[in-house]
C-alpha positions in Angstrom: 170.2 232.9 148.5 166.7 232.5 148.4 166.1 231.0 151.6 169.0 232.0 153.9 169.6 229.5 157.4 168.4 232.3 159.5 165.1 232.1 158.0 164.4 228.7 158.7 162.1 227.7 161.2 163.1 225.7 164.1 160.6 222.4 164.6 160.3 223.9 168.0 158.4 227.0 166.4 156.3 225.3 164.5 152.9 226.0 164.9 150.2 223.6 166.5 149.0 222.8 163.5 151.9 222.4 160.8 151.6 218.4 160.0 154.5 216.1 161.4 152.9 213.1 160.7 152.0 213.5 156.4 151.0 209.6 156.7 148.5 209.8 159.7 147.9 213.3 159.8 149.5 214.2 163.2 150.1 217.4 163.8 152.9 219.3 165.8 149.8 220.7 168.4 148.5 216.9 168.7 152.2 215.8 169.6 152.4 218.6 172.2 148.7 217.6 173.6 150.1 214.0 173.8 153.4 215.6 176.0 151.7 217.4 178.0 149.8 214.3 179.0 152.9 212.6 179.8 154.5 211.1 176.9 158.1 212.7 176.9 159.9 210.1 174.2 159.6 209.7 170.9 158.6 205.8 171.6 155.6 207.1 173.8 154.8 209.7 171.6 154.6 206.9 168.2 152.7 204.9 170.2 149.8 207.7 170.9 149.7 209.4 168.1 150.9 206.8 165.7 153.4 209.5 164.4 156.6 208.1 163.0 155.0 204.6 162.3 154.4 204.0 159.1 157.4 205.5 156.8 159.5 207.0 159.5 160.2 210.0 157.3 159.3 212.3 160.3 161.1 210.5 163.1 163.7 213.5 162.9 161.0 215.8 163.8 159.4 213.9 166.8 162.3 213.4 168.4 163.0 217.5 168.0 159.5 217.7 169.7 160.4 215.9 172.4 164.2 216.9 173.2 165.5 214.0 172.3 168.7 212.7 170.3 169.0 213.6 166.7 168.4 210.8 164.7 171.1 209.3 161.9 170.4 210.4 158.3 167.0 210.3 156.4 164.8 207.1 156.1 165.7 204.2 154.2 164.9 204.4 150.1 164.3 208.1 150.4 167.6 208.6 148.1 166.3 205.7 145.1 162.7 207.7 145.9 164.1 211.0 144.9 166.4 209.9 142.0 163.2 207.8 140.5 160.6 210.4 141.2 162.8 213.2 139.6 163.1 210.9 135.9 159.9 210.2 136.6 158.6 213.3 136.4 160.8 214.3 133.3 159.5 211.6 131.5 156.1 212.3 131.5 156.8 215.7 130.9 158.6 214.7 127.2 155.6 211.9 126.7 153.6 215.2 126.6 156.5 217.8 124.6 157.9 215.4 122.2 156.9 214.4 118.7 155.1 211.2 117.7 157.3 208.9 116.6 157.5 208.2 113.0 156.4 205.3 111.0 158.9 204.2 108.3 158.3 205.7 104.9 159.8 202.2 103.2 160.0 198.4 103.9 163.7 198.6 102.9 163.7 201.5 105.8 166.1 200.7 108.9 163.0 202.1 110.9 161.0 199.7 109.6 161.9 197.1 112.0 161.3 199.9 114.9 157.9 200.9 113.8 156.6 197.0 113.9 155.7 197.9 117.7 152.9 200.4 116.1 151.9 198.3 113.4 151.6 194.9 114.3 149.2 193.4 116.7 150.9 191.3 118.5 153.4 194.0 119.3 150.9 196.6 120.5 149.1 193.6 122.6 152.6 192.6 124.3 153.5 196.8 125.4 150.0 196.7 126.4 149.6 193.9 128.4 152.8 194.5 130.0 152.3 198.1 130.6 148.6 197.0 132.7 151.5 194.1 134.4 153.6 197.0 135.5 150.6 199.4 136.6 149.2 196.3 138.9 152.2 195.7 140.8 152.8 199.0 141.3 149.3 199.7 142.5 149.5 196.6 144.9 152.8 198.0 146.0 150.6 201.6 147.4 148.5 199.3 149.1 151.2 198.4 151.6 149.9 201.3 154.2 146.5 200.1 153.9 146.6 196.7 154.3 148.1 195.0 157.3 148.9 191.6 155.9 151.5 193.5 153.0 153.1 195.0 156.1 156.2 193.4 156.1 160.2 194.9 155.1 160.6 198.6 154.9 158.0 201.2 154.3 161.0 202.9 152.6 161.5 200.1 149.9 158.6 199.6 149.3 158.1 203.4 148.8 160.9 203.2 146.5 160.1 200.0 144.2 156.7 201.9 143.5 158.9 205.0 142.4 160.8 203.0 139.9 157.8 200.9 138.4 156.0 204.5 137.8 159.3 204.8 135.6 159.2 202.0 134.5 155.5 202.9 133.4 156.0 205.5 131.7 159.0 203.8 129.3 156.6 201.2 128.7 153.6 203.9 127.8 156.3 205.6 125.2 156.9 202.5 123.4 153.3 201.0 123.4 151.9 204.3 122.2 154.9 205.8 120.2 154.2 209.1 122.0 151.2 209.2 120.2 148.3 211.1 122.3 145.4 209.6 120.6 141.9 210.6 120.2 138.8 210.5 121.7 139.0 207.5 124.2 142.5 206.8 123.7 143.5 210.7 124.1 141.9 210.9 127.9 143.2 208.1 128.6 146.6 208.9 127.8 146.1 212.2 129.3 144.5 209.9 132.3 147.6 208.3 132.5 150.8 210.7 132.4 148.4 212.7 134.5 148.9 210.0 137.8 152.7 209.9 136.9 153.3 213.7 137.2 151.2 213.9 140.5 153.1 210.9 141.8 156.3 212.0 140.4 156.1 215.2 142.3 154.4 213.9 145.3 157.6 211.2 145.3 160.3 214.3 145.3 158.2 216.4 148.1 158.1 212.7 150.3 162.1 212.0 149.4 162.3 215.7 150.8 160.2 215.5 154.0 163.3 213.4 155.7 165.6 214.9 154.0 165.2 218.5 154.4 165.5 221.0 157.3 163.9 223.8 158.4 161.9 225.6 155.7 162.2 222.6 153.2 160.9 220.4 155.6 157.8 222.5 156.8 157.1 223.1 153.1 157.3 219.7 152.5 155.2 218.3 154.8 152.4 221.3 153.8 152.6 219.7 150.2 152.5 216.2 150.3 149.2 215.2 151.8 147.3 217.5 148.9 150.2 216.0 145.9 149.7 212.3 147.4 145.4 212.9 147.5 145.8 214.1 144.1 147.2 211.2 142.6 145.5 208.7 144.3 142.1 210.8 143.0 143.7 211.2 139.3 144.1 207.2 139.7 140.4 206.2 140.1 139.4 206.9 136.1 142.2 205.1 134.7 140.9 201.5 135.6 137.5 202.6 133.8 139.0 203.9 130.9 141.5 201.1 130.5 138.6 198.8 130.6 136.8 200.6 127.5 139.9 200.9 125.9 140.7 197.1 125.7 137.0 196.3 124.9 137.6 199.0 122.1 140.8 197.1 120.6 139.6 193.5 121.0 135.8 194.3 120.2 135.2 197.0 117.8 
């Protein structure tokens, strides 16, 4: 037992600044700042500090920091967040293990009618096109914490549905590419690519954990996820550019 009950930390020990708050970057000696000025509940305290406003996954932990009520189970999506992060991240890790696939070796082949997605243009345009589709809604999906007019239904869905496009990313990058890295362009922007999905993949099972987890798990967690989720949102910002060449390279040269 690597990390037996009696060595996890009580939110109550926590020091000032282990983060509650991963979305706003509130931390445990900002809460206690915002108590000792006279905001005892958790409702007072959310409403300072904005702590437990925007995905809720640390609602469990203000309301320790207060004295109040435990709350009922973890946030809303966090199970279909952890589920899709988890294949998430296992699929990007075989986009980089496995083998490309093969092209048939014969039109009379049964393969044949597989490999067409590789050979013929108007496959590799559709898995292409469709793959950017994917990678836009998902992308517009993040945006939700940002922008106040997409703040509407659960932060937890939401949270979720980007989780499952990302899976749904990568199938789509296996069967645009055939598993095939590339060169040159194509190469770092494949690399680009399943890059983002492993940051996001882990920083999805660290945020699934963060309302899920006690003690340890849960202070580990929320040490973890503002660096994973910075990460990916940094490892995001060359894709767009190298997408761009790479189009302008397959319609244009």
């Amino acid at each position: 037992d690597l990390w037996p009950e009696e060595a996890a930390t009580p939110v109550a020990l926590w020091p000032d600044d282990a983060t509650v708050c991963s979305c706003l970057h509130v931390s445990c000696g900002a809460i206690r700042a915002c108590m000792k000025e006279g905001s005892a509940t958790p409702a007072s305290i959310a409403e300072k500090t904005g702590a437990s406003t925007v995905c809720g996954s640390c609602q469990q932990i203000v309301a320790e920091l207060a004295g109040a009520p435990a709350l009922p189970g973890p946030v809303r999506g966090s199970k279909v967040l952890l589920i899709a992060s988890v294949i998430a991240l296992i699929a990007a890790a075989l986009v980089l293990l496995l083998r490309p696939m093969p092209f048939a070796t014969s039109v009379l082949d049964a393969w044949h009618k597989v490999d067409v997605l590789w050979r013929d243009a108007f496959w590799k345009q559709l898995t292409g096109w469709t793959l950017v589709g994917i990678v836009a809604v998902a992308l517009t999906l993040s945006l939700r914490k940002r922008i106040r007019w997409l703040q509407f239904g659960s932060f937890g869905l939401w949270r979720a549905v980007h989780a499952l496009l990302g899976v749904l990313a990568i199938l789509a990058l296996a069967v645009h590419t055939g598993l095939r890295m590339g060169d040159n362009l194509n190469f770092a922007l494949m690399l680009c690519f399943v890059g983002l999905s492993l940051l996001g993949a882990l920083a999805g099972v660290v945020t699934a954990m963060e309302s899920r987890a006690k003690g340890r798990w849960a202070f580990r967690a929320r040490q973890w996820r503002p660096a994973l989720t910075l990460a990916h949102i940094v490892r995001f910002w060359p894709l767009p550019v190298l997408l761009v060449f790479h189009v302008l390279a397959a319609y244009f040269f």
